[in-house]
Each structure stands twice: as C-alpha cells, then as structure tokens.
PDB file of N, H, CA, C and O in Angstrom:
ATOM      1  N   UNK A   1       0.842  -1.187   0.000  1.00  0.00           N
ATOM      2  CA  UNK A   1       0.000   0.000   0.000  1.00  0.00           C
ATOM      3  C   UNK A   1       0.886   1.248   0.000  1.00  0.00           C
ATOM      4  O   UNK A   1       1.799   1.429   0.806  1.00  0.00           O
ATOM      5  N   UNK A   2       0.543   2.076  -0.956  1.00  0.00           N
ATOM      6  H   UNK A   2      -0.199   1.929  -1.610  1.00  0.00           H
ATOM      7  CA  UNK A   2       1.257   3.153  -1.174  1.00  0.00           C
ATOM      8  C   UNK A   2       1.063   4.525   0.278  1.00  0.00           C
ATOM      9  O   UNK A   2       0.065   5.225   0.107  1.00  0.00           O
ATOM     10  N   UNK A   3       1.536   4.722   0.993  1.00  0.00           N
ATOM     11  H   UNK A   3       2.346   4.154   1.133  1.00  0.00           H
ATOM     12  CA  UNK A   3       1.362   5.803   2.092  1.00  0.00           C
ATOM     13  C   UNK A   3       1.937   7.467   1.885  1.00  0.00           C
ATOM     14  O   UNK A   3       2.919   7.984   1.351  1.00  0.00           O
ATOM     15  N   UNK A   4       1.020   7.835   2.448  1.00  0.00           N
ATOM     16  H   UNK A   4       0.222   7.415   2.881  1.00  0.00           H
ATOM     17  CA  UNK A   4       1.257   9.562   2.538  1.00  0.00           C
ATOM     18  C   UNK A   4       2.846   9.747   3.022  1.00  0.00           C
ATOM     19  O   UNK A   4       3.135   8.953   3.918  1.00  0.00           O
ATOM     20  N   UNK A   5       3.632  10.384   2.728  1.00  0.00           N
ATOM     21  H   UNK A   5       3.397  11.028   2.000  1.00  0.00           H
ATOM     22  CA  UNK A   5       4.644  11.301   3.279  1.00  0.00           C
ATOM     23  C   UNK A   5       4.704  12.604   3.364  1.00  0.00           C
ATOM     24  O   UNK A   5       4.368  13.475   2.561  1.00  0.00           O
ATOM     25  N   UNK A   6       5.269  12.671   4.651  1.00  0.00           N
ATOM     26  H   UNK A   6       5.542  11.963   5.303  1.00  0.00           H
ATOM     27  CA  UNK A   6       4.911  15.062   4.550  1.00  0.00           C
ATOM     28  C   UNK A   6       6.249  15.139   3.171  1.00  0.00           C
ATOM     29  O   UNK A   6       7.168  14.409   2.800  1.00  0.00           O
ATOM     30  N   UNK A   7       5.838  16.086   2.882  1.00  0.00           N
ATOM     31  H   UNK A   7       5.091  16.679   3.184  1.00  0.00           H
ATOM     32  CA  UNK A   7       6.372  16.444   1.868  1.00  0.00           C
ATOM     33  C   UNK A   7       7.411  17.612   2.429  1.00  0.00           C
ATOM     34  O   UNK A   7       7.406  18.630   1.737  1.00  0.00           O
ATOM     35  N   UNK A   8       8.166  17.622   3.403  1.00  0.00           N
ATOM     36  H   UNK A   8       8.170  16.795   3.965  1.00  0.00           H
ATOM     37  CA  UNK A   8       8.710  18.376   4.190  1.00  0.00           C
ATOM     38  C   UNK A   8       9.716  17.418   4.984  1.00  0.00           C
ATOM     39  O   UNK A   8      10.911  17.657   4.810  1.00  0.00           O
ATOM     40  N   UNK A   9       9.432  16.542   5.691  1.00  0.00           N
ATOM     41  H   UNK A   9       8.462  16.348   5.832  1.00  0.00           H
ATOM     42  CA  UNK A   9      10.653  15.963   6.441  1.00  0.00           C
ATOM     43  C   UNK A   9      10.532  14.066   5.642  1.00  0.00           C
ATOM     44  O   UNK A   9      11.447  13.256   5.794  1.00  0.00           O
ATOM     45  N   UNK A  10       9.352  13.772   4.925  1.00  0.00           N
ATOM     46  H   UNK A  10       8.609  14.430   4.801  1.00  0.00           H
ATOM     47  CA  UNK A  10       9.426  12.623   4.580  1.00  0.00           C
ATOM     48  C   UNK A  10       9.353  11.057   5.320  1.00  0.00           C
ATOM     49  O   UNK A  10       9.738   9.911   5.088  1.00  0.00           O
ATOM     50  N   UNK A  11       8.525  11.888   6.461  1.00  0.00           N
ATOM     51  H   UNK A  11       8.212  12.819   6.650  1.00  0.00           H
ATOM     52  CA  UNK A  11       8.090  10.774   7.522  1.00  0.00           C
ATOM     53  C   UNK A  11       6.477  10.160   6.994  1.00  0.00           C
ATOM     54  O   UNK A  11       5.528  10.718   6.443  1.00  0.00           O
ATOM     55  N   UNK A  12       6.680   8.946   7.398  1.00  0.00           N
ATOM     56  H   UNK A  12       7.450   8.492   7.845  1.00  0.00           H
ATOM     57  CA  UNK A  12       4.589   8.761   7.224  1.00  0.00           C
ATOM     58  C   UNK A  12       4.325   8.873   7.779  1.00  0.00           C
ATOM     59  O   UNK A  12       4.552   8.379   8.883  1.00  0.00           O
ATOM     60  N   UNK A  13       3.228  10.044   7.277  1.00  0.00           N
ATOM     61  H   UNK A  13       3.043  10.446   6.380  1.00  0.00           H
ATOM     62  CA  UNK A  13       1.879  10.717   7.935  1.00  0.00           C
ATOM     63  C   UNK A  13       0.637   9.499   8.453  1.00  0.00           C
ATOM     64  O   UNK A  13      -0.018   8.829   7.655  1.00  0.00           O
ATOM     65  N   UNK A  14       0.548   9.439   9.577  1.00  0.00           N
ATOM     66  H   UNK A  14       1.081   9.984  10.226  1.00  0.00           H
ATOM     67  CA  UNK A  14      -0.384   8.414   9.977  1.00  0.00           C
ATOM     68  C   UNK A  14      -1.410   9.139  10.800  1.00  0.00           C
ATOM     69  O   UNK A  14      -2.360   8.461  11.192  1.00  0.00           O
ATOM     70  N   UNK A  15      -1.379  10.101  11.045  1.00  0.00           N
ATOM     71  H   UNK A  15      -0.608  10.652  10.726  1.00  0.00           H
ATOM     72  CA  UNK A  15      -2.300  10.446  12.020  1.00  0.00           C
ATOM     73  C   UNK A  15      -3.169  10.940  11.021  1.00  0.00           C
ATOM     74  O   UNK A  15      -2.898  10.778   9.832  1.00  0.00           O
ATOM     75  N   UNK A  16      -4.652  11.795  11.565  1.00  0.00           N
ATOM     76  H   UNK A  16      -4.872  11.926  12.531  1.00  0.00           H
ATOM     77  CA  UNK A  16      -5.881  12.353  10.820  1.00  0.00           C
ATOM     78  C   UNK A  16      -6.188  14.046  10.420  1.00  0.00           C
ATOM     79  O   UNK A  16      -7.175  14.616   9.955  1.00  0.00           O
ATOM     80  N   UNK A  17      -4.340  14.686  11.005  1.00  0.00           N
ATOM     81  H   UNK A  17      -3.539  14.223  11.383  1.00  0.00           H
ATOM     82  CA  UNK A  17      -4.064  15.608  11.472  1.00  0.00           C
ATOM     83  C   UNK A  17      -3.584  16.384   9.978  1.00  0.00           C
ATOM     84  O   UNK A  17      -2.763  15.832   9.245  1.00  0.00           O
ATOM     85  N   UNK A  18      -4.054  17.410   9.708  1.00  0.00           N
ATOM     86  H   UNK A  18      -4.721  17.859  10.303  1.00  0.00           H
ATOM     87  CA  UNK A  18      -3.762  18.028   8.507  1.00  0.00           C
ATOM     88  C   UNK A  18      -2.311  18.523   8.528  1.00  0.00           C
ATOM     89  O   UNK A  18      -1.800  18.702   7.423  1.00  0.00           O
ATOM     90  N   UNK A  19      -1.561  18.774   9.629  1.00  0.00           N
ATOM     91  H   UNK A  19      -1.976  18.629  10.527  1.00  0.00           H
ATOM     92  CA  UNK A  19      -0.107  18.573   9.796  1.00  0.00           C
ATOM     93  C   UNK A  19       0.547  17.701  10.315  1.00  0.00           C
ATOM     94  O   UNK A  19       0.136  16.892  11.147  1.00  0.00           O
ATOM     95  N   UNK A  20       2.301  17.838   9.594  1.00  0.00           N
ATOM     96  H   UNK A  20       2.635  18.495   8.918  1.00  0.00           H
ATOM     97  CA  UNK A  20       3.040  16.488   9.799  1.00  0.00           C
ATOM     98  C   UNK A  20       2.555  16.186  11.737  1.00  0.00           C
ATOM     99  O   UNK A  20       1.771  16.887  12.377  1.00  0.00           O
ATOM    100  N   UNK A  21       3.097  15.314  12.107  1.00  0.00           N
ATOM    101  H   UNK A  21       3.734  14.745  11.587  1.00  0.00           H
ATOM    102  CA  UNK A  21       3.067  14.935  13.669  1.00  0.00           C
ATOM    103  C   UNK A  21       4.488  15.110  13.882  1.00  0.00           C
ATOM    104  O   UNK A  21       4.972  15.079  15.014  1.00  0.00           O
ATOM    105  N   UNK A  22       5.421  15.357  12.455  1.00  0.00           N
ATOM    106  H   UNK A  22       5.028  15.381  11.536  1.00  0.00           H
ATOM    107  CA  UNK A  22       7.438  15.503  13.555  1.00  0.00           C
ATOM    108  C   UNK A  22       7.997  17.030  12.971  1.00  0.00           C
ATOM    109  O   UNK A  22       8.822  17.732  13.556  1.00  0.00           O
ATOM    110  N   UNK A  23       7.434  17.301  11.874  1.00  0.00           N
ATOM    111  H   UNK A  23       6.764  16.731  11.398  1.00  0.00           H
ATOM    112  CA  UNK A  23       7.958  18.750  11.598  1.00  0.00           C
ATOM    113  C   UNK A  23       6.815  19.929  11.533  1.00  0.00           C
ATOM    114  O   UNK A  23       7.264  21.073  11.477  1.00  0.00           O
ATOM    115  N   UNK A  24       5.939  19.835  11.534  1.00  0.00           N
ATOM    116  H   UNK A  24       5.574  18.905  11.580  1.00  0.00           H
ATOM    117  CA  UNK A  24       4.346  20.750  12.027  1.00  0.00           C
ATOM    118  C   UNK A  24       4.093  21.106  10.242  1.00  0.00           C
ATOM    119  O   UNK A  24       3.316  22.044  10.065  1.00  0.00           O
ATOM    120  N   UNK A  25       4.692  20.425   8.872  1.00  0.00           N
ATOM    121  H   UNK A  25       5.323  19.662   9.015  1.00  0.00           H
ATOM    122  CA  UNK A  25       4.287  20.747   7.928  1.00  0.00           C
ATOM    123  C   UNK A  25       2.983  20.553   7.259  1.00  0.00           C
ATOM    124  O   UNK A  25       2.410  19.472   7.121  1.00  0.00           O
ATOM    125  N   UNK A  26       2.494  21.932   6.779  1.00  0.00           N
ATOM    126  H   UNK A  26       2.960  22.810   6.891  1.00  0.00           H
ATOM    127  CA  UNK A  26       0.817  21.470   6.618  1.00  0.00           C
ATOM    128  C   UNK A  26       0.665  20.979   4.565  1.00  0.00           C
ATOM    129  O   UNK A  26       0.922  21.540   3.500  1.00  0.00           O
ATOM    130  N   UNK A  27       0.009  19.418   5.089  1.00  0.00           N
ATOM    131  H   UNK A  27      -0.200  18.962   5.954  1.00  0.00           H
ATOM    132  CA  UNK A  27       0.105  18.729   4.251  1.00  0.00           C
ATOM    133  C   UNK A  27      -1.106  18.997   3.663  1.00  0.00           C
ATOM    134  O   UNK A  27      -0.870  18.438   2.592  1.00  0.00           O
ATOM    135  N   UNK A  28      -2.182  19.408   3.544  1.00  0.00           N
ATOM    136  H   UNK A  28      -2.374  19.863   4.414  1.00  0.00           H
ATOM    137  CA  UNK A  28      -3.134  19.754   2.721  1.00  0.00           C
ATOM    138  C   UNK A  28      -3.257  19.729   1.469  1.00  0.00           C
ATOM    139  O   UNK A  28      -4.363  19.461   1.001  1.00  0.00           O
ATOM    140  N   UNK A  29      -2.103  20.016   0.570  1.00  0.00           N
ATOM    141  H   UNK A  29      -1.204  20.234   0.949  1.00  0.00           H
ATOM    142  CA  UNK A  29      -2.244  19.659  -0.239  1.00  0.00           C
ATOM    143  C   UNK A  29      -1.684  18.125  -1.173  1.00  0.00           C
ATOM    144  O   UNK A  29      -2.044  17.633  -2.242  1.00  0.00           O
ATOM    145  N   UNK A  30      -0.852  17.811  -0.341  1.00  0.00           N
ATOM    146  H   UNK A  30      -0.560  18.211   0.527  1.00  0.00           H
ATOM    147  CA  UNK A  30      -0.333  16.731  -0.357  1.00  0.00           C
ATOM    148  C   UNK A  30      -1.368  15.776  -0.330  1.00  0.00           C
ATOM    149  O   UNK A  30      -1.388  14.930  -1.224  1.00  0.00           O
ATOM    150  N   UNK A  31      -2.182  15.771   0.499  1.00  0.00           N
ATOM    151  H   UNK A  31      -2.166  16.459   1.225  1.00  0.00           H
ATOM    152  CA  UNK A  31      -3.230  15.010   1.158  1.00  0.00           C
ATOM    153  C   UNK A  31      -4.133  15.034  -0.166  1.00  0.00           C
ATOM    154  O   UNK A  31      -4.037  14.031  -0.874  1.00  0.00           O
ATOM    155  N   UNK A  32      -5.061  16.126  -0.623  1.00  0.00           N
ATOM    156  H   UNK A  32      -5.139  16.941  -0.049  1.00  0.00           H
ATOM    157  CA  UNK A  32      -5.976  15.939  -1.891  1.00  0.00           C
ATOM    158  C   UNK A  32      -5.100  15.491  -2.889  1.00  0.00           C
ATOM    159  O   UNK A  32      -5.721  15.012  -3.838  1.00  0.00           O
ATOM    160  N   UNK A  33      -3.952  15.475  -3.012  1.00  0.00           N
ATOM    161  H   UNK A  33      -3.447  15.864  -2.241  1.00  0.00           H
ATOM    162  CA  UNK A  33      -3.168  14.903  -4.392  1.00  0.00           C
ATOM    163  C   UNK A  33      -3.066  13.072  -4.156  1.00  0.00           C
ATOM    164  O   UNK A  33      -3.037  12.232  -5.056  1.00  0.00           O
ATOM    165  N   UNK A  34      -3.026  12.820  -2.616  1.00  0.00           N
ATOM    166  H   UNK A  34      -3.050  13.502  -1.885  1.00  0.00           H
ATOM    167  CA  UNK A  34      -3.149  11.407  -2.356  1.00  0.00           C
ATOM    168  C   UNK A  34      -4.432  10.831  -2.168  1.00  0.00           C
ATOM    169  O   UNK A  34      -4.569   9.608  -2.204  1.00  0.00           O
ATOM    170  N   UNK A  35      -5.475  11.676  -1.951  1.00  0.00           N
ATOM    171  H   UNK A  35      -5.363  12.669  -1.922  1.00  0.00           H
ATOM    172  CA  UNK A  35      -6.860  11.416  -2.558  1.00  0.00           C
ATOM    173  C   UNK A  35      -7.195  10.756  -3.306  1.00  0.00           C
ATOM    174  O   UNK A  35      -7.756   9.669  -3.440  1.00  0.00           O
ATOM    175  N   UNK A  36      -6.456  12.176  -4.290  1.00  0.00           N
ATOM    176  H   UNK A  36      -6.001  13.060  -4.180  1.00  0.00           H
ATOM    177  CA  UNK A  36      -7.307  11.742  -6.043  1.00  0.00           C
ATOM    178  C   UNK A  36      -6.470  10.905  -5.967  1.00  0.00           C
ATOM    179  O   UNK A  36      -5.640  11.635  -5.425  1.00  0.00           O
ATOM    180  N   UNK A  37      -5.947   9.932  -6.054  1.00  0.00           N
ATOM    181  H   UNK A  37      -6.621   9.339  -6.494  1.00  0.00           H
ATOM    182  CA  UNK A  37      -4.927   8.686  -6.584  1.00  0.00           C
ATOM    183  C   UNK A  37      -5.200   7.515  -5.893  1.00  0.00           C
ATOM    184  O   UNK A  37      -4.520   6.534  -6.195  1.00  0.00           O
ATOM    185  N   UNK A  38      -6.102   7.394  -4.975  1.00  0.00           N
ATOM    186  H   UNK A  38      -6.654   8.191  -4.729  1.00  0.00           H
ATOM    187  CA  UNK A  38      -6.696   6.315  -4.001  1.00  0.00           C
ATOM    188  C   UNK A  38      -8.632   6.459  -4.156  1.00  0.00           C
ATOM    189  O   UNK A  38      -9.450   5.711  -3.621  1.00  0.00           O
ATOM    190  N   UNK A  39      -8.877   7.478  -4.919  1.00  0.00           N
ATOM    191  H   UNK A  39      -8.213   8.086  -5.354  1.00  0.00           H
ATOM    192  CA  UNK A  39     -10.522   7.145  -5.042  1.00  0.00           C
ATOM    193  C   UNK A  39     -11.014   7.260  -6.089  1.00  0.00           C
ATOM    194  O   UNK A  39     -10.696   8.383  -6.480  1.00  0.00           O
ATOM    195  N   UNK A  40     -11.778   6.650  -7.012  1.00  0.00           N
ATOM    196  H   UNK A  40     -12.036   5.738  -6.694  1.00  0.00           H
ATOM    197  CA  UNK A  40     -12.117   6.437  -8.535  1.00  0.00           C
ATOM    198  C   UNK A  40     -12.885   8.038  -8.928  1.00  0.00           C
ATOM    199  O   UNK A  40     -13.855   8.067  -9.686  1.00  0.00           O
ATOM    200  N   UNK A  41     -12.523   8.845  -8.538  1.00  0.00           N
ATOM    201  H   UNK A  41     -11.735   8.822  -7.923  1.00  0.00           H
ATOM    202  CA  UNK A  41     -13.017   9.979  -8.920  1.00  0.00           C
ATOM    203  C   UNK A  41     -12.046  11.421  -9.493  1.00  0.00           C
ATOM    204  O   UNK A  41     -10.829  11.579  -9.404  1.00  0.00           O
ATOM    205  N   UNK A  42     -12.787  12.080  -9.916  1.00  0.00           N
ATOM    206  H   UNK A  42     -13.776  11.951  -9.989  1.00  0.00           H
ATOM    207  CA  UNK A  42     -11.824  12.753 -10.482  1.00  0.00           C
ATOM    208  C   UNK A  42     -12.210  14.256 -10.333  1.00  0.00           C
ATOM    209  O   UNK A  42     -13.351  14.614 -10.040  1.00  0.00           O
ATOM    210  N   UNK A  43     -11.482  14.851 -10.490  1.00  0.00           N
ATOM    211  H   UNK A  43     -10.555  14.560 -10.728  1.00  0.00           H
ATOM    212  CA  UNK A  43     -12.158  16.767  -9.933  1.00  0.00           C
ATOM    213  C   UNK A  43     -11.784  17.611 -10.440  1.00  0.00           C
ATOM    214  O   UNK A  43     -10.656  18.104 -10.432  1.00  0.00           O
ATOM    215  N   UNK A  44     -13.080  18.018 -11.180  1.00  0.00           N
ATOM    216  H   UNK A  44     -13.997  17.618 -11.187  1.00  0.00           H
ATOM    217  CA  UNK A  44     -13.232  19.551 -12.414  1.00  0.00           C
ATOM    218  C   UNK A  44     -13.539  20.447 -11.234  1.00  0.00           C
ATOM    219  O   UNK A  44     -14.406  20.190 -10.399  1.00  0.00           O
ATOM    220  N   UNK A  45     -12.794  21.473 -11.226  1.00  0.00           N
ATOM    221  H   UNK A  45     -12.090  21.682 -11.904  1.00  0.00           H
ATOM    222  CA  UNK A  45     -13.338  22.847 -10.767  1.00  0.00           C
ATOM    223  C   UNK A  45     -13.755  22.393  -9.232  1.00  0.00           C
ATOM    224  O   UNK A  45     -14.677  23.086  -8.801  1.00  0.00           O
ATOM    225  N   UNK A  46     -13.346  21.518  -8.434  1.00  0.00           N
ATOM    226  H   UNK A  46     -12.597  20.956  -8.783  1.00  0.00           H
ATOM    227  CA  UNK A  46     -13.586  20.948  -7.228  1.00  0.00           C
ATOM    228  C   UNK A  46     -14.772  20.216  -7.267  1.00  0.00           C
ATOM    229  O   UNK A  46     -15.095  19.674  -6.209  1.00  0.00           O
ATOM    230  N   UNK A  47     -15.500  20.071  -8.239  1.00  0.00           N
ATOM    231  H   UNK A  47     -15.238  20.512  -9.098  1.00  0.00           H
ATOM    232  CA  UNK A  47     -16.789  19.287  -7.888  1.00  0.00           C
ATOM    233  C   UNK A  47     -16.294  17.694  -8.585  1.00  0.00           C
ATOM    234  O   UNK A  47     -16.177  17.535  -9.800  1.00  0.00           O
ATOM    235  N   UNK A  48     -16.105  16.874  -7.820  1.00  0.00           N
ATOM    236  H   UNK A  48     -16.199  17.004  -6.833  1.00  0.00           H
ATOM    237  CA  UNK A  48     -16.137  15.605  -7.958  1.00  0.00           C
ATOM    238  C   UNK A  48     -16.811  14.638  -8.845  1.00  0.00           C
ATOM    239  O   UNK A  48     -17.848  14.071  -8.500  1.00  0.00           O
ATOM    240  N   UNK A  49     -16.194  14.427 -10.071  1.00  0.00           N
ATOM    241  H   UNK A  49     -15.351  14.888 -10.351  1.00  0.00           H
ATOM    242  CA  UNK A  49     -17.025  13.302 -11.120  1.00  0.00           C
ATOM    243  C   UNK A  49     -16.942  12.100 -11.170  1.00  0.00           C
ATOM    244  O   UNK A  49     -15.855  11.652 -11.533  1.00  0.00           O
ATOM    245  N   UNK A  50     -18.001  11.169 -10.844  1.00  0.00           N
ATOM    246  H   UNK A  50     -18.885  11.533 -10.550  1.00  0.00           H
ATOM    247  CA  UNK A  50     -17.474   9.659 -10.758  1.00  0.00           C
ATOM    248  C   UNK A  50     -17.650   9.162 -12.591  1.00  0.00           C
ATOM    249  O   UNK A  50     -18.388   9.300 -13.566  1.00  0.00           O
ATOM    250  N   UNK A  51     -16.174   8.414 -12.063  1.00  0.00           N
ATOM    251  H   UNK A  51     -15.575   8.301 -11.271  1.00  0.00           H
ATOM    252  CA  UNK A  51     -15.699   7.556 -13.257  1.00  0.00           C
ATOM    253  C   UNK A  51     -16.554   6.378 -13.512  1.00  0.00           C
ATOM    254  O   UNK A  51     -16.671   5.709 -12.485  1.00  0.00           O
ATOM    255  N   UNK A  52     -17.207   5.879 -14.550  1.00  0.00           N
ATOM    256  H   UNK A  52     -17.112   6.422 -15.384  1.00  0.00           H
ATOM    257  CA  UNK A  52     -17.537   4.479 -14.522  1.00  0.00           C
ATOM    258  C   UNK A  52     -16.404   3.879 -15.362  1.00  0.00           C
ATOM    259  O   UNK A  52     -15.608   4.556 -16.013  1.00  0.00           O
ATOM    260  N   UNK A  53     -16.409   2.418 -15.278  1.00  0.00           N
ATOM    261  H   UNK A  53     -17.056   1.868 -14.749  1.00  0.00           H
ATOM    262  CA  UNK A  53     -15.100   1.557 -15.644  1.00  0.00           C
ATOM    263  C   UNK A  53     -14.688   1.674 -16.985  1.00  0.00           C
ATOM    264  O   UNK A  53     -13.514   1.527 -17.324  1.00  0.00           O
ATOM    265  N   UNK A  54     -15.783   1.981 -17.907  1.00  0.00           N
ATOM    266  H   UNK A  54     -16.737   2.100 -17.632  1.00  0.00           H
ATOM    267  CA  UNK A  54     -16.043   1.607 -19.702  1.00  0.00           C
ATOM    268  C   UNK A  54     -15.613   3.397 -19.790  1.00  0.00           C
ATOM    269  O   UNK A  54     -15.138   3.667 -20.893  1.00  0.00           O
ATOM    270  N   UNK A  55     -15.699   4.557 -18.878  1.00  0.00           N
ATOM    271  H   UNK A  55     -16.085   4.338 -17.982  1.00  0.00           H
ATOM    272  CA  UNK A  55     -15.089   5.606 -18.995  1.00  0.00           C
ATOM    273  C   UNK A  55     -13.798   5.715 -19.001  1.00  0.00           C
ATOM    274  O   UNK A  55     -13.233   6.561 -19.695  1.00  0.00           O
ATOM    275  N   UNK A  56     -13.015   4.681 -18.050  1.00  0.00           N
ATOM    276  H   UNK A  56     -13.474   3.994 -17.486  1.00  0.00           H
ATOM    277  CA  UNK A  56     -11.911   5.067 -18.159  1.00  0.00           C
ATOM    278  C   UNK A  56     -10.776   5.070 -18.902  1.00  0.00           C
ATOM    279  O   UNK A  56      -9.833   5.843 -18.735  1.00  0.00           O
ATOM    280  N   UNK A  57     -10.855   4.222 -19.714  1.00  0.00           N
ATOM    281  H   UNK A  57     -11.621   3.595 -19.849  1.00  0.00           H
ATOM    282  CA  UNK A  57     -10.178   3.608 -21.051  1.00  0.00           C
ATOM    283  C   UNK A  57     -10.161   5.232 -21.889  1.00  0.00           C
ATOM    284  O   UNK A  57      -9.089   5.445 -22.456  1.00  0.00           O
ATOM    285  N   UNK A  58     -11.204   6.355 -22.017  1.00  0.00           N
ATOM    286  H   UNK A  58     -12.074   6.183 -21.556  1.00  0.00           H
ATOM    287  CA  UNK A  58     -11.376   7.329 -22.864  1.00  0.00           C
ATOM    288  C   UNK A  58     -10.597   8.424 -21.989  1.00  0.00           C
ATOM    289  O   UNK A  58      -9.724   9.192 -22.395  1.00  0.00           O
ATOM    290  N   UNK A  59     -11.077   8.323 -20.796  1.00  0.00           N
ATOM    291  H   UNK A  59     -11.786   7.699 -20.466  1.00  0.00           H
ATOM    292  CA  UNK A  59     -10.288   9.193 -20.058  1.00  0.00           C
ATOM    293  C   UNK A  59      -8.948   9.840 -19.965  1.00  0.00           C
ATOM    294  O   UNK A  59      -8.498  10.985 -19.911  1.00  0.00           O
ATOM    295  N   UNK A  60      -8.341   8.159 -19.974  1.00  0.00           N
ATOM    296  H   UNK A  60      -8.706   7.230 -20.019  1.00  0.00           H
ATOM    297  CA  UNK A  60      -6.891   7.978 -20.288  1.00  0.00           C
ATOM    298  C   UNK A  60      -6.351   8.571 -21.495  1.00  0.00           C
ATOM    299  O   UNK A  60      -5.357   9.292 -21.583  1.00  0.00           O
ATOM    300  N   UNK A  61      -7.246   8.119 -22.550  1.00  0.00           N
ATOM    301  H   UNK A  61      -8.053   7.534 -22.478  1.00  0.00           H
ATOM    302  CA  UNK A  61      -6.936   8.448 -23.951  1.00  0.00           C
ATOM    303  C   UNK A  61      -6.977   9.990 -24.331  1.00  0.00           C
ATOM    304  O   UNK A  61      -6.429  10.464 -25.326  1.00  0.00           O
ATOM    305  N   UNK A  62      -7.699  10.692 -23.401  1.00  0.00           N
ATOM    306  H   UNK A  62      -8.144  10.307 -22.592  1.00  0.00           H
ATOM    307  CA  UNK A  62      -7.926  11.843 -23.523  1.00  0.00           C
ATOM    308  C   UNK A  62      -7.057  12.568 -23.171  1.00  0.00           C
ATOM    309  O   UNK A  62      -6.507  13.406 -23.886  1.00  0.00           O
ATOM    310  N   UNK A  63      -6.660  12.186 -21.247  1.00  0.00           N
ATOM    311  H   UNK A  63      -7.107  11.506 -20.666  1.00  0.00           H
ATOM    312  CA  UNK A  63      -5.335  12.628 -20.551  1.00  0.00           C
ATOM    313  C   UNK A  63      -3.793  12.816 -22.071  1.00  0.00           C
ATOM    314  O   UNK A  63      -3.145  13.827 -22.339  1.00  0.00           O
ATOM    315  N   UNK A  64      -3.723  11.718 -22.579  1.00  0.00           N
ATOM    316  H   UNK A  64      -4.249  10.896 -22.361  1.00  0.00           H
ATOM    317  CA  UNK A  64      -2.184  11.548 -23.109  1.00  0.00           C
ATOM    318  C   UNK A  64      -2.550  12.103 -24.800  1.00  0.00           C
ATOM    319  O   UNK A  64      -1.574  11.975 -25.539  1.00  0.00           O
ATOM    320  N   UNK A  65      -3.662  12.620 -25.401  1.00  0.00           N
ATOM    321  H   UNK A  65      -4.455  12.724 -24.800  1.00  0.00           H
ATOM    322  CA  UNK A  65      -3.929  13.609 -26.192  1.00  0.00           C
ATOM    323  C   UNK A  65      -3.503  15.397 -25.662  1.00  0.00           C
ATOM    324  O   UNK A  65      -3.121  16.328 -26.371  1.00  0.00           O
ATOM    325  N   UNK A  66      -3.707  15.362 -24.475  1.00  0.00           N
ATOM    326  H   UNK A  66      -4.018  14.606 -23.899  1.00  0.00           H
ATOM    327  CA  UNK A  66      -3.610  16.441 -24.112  1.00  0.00           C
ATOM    328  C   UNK A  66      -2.248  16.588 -23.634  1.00  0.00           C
ATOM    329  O   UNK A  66      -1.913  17.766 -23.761  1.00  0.00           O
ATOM    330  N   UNK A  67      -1.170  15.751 -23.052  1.00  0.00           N
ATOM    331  H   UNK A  67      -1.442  14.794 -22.949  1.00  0.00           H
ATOM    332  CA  UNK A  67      -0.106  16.146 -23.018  1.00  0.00           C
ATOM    333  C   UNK A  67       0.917  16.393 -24.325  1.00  0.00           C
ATOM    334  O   UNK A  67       1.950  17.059 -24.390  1.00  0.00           O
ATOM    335  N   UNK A  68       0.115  15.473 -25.498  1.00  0.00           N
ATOM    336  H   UNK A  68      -0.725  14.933 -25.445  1.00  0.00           H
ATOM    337  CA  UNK A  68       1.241  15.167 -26.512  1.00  0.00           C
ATOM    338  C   UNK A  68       0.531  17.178 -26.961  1.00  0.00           C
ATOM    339  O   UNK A  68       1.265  18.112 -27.285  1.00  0.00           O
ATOM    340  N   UNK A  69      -0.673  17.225 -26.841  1.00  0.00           N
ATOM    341  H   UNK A  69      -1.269  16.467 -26.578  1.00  0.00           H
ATOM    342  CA  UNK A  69      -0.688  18.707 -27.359  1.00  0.00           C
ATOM    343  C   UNK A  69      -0.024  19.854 -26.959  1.00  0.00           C
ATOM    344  O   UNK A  69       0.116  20.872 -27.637  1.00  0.00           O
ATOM    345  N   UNK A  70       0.609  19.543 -25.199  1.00  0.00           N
ATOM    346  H   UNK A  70       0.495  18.716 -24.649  1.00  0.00           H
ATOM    347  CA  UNK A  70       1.633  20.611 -24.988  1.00  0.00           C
ATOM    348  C   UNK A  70       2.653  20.797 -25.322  1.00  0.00           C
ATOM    349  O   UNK A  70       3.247  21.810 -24.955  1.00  0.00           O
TER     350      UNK A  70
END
C-alpha cells in the first residue's frame, strides 16, 4: 500500500491531522493529491465526477492527447 509522506521531512503521515506529527508541515495539499490517486473519482473545478469503468479507457486516452498537445 502506497502511504502519505509530509512532503517536508518525509516521515509517514499516519495520524488524521492536517499537519506532519514531527515537523508541524501542513500537508493539505499533499493530502488531496493522495486522494485523487486512491478514489475512482476525479475533480473539475472541485466538484467531484465519478468515473464508470467503460469511462476510463477514454479518459486515459484523452489525458495523453492532451499532453502530446503541450
């Protein structure tokens, strides 16, 4: 299982605490980036879109259209 690290001293974050528990770094955003990567959803403009399975195959396809366009 992949686990949170503060992104500051690189300890795992285990507690429920929006900062580290050994260097007081506030992981907040760290935290929604380990979110989205642990829940089948995805977020336009903060409002949360659920993926169905037969979506995601296009999704993908869509994601790596859009990088080759940068």
């Amino acid at each position: 299982m992949n686990e949170l690290k503060c992104t500051n001293c690189g300890e795992a974050h285990t507690s429920n605490d929006r900062h580290c528990s050994f260097c007081g770094e506030d992981l907040g955003e760290a935290i929604l980036k380990y979110k989205e990567k642990q829940l089948p959803v995805t977020f336009n403009n903060g409002k949360p879109k659920k993926i169905q399975p037969e979506d995601e195959a296009e999704e993908r396809k869509q994601a790596v259209l859009r990088i080759k366009e940068q």
